[in-house]
C-alpha positions as CSV (number, residue, x, y, z in Angstrom):
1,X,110.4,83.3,95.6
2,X,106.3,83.2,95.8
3,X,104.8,81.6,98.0
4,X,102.1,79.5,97.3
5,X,99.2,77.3,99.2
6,X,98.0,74.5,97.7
7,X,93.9,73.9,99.6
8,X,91.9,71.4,98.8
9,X,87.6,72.6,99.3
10,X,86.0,69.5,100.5
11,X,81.8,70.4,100.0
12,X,80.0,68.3,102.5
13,X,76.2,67.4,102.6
14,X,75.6,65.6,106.0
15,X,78.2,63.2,106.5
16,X,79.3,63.0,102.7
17,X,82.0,64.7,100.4
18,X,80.1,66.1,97.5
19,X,81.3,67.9,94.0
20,X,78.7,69.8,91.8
21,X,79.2,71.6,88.7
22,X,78.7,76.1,89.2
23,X,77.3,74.9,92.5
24,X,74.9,72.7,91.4
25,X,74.0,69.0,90.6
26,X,75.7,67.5,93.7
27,X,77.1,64.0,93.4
28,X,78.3,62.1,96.4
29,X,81.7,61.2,96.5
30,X,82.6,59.3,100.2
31,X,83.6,59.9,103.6
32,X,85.7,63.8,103.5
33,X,87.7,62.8,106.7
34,X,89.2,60.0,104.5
35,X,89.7,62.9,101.4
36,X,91.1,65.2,103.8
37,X,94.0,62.7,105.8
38,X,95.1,61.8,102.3
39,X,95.7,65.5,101.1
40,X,97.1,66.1,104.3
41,X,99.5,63.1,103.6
42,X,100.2,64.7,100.3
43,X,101.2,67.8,101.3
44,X,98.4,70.0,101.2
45,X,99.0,73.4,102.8
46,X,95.5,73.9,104.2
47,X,91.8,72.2,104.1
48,X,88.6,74.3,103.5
49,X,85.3,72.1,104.4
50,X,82.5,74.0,103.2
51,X,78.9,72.9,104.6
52,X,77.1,74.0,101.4
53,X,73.3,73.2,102.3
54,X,74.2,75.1,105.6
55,X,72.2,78.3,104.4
56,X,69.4,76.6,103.2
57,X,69.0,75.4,106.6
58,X,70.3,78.5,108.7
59,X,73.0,76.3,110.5
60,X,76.8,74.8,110.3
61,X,76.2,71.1,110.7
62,X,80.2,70.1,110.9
63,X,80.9,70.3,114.2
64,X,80.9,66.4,114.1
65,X,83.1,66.4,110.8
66,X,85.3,68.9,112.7
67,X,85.7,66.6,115.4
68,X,86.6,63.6,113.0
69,X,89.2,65.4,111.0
70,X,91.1,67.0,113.8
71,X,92.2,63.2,114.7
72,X,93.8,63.1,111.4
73,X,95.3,66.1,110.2
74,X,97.7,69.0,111.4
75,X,97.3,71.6,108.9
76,X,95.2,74.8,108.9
77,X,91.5,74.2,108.6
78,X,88.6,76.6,107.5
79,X,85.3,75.7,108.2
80,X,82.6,77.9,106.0
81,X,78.7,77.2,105.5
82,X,75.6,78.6,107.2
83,X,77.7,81.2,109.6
84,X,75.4,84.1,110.7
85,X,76.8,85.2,114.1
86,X,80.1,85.8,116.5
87,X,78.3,82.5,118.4
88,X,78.4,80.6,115.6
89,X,81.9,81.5,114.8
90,X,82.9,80.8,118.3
91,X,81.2,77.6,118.3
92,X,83.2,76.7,115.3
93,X,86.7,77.2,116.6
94,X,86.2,75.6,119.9
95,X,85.1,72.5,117.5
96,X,89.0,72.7,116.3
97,X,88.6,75.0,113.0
98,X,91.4,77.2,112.9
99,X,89.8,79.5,110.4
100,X,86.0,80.3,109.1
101,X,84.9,81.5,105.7
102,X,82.0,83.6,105.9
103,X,79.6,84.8,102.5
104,X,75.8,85.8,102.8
105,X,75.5,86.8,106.2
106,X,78.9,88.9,105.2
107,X,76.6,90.3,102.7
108,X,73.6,91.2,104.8
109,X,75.3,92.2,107.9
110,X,79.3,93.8,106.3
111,X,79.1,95.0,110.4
112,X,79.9,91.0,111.2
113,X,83.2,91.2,109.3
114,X,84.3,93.7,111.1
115,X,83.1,92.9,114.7
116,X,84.5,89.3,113.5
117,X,87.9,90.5,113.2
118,X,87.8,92.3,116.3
119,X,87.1,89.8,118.2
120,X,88.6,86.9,116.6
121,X,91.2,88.5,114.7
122,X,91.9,89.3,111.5
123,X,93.8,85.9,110.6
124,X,90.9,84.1,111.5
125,X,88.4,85.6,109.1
126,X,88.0,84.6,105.7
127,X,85.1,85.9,103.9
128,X,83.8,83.8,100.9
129,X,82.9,86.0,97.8
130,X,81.2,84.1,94.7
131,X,81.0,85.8,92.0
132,X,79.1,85.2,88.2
133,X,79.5,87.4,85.1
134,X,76.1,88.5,84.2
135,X,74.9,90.0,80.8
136,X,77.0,93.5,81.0
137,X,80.0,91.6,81.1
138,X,80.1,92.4,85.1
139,X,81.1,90.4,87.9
140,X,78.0,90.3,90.5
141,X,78.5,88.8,93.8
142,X,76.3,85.7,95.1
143,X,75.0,84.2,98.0
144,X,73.7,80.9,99.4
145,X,76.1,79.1,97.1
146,X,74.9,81.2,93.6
147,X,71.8,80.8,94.5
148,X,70.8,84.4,94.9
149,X,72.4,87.5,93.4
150,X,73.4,90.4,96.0
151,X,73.5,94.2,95.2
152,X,77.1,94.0,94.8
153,X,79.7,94.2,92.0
154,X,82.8,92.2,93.0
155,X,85.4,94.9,92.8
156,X,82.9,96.9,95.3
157,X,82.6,94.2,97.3
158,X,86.4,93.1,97.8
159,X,87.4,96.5,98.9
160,X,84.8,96.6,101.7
161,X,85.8,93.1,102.9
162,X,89.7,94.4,103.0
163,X,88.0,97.9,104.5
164,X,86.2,96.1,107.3
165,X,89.6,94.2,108.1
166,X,88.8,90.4,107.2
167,X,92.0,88.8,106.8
168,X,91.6,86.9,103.4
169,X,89.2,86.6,100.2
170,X,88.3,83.3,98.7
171,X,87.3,83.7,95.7
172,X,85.1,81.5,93.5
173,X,84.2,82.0,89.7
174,X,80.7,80.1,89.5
175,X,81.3,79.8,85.6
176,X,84.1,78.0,86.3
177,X,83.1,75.8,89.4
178,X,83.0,71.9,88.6
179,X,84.1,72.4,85.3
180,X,87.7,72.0,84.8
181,X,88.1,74.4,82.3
182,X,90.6,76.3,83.7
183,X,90.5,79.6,86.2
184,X,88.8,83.1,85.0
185,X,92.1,84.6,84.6
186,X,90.5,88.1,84.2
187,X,88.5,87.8,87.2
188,X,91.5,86.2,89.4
189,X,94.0,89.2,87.8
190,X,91.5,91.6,88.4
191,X,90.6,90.8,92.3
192,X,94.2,89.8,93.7
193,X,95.6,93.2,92.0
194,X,93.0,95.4,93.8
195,X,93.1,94.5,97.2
196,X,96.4,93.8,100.0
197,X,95.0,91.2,101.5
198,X,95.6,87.5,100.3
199,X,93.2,86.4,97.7
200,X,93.0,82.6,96.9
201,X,91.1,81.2,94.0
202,X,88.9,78.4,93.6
203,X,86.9,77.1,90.0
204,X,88.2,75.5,87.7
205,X,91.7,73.7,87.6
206,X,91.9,71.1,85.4
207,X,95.6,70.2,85.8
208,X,99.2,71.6,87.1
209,X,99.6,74.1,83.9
210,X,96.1,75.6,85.1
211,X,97.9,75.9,89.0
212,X,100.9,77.3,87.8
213,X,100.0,79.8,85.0
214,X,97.5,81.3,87.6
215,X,100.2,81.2,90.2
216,X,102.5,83.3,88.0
217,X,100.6,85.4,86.2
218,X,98.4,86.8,89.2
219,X,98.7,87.8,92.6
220,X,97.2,85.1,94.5
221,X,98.2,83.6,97.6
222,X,96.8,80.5,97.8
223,X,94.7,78.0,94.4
224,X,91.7,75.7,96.1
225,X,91.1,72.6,94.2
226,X,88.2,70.3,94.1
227,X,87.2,68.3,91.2
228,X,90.4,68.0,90.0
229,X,91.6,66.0,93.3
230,X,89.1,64.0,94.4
231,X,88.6,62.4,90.6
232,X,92.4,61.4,90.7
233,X,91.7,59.7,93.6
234,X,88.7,58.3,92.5
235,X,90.0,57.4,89.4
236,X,93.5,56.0,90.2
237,X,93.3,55.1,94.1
238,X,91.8,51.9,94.4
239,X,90.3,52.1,98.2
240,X,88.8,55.5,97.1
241,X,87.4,54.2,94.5
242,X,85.5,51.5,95.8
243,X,84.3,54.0,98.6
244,X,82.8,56.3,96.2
245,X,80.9,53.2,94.4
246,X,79.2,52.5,97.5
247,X,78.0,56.0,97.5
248,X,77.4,56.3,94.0
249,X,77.2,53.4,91.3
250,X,77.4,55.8,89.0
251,X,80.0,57.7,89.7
252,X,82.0,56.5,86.8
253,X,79.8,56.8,84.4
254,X,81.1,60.4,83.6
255,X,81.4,61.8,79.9
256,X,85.2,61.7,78.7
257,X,86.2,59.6,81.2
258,X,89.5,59.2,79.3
259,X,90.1,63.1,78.8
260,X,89.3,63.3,82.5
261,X,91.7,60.6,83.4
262,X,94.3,62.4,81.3
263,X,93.6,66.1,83.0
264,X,93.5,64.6,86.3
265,X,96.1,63.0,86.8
266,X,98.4,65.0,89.1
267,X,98.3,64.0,92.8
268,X,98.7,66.9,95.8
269,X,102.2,65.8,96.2
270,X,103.0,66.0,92.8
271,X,101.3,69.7,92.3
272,X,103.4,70.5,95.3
273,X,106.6,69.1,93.9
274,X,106.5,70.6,90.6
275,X,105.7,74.2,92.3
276,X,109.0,73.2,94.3
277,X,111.0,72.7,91.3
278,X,109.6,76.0,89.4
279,X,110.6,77.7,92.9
280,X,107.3,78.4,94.7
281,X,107.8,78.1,98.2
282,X,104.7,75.6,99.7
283,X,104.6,73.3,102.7
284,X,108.0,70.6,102.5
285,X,106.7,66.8,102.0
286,X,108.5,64.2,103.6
């Protein structure tokens, strides 16, 4: 039996839950605490909040959100976003984070990885790769949330992060981000096969057949969902509903909305209990 973590990404601007498409276009969607208790209810395994303006401004800005969410959930959380230093990572985990994802300062300075995991420990250390196809049909690595390519191919670039002993890979297809077109299979086969450390996937689920296929037919760890579970509850839960219309009027006003409603329908609870039934081992739900 495989096991298998089900982690929702909350991307948060400020004080607000935000969802993009390859990165971009952010729309506010309400309060993450209020996302991330419900997920926890659900059965989520872990919860990854992701500051994603943090490089732009060279800082984390979550401490706060840290703060809020720890009153309400018992489950692993990374935090992930504008992390340059050991400070900064120290500063994090006091705040109640039990794990931090790191990218472009990863890329600048590959030495912070491994004084990181020194320090820290390897468990702790999750290093954020992002990766986009470009026109040679390679996978280049990104930083600053695909805002700026790196010098680095991502089969290059996993082995180094395994090398300099971070403790897991989160891997995100930009392509696919936001889009709900399924994973990159090729990309997700080719990474989780060529390191032994876990790799968990992020970009583009759509629905449990998306989950599961890519939970079979690769060697992830752990799938990292966004769109797909914040527009269920959006779209079916009545109070989160209302709260994402005071953050955005238009937050309905999405093409396919009955397509969407269609592909979005499965709940963290249920993801977890058909996983149970196809026997995945994941966290038990009461």
């Amino acid at each position: 039996m495989k096991k298998i973590r089900i982690i929702p990404r909350l991307d948060i601007k400020g004080d607000f839950l935000v969802k993009g498409i390859h990165l971009e276009g952010l729309r506010i969607l309400g309060k993450p605490e209020n996302f991330a208790y419900e997920y926890y209810k659900n059965g989520a395994d872990e919860i990854i909040y992701q500051d994603v303006v943090a490089s732009l401004y060279g800082k984390n800005s979550l401490l706060d959100q840290i703060h809020k969410v720890n009153k309400k959930i018992f489950i692993p959380l990374t935090v992930g976003g504008g992390i340059r230093t050991t400070i900064d990572i120290k500063k994090i985990l006091k705040a109640g984070a039990d794990k931090v994802a790191i990218n472009t300062a990863a890329v600048k300075n590959p030495n912070l990885i491994t004084k990181a995991a020194r320090i820290f420990g390897s468990s702790t250390i999750i290093v954020a790769v992002e990766v986009l196809k470009n026109d040679k049909n390679e996978y280049e690595v990104f930083t600053n949330n695909g805002r700026e390519r790196t010098k680095w191919l991502v089969t290059d670039w996993v082995k180094e992060i395994e090398r300099r002993k971070a403790g897991e890979i989160l891997l995100t297809s930009i392509d696919k981000d936001g889009t709900a077109n399924g994973f990159d299979f090729e990309l997700v086969k080719k990474i989780s096969k060529s390191v032994n450390i876990p790799v968990i996937c992020h970009g583009g689920a759509s629905n449990f057949k998306d989950i599961l296929d890519i939970s079979f037919d690769t060697e992830v760890s752990g799938v990292c969902i966004s769109s797909m579970l914040h527009y269920n509850l959006i779209l079916f839960n009545r109070a989160f509903k209302n709260e994402a219309l005071k953050c955005n009027s238009n937050i309905l006003r999405m093409s396919n909305i009955d397509k969407k409603k269609k592909m979005f329908k499965d709940t963290v609870r249920i993801i977890k209990k058909k996983l149970n039934l196809r026997k995945f081992i994941t966290r038990s739900i009461k």
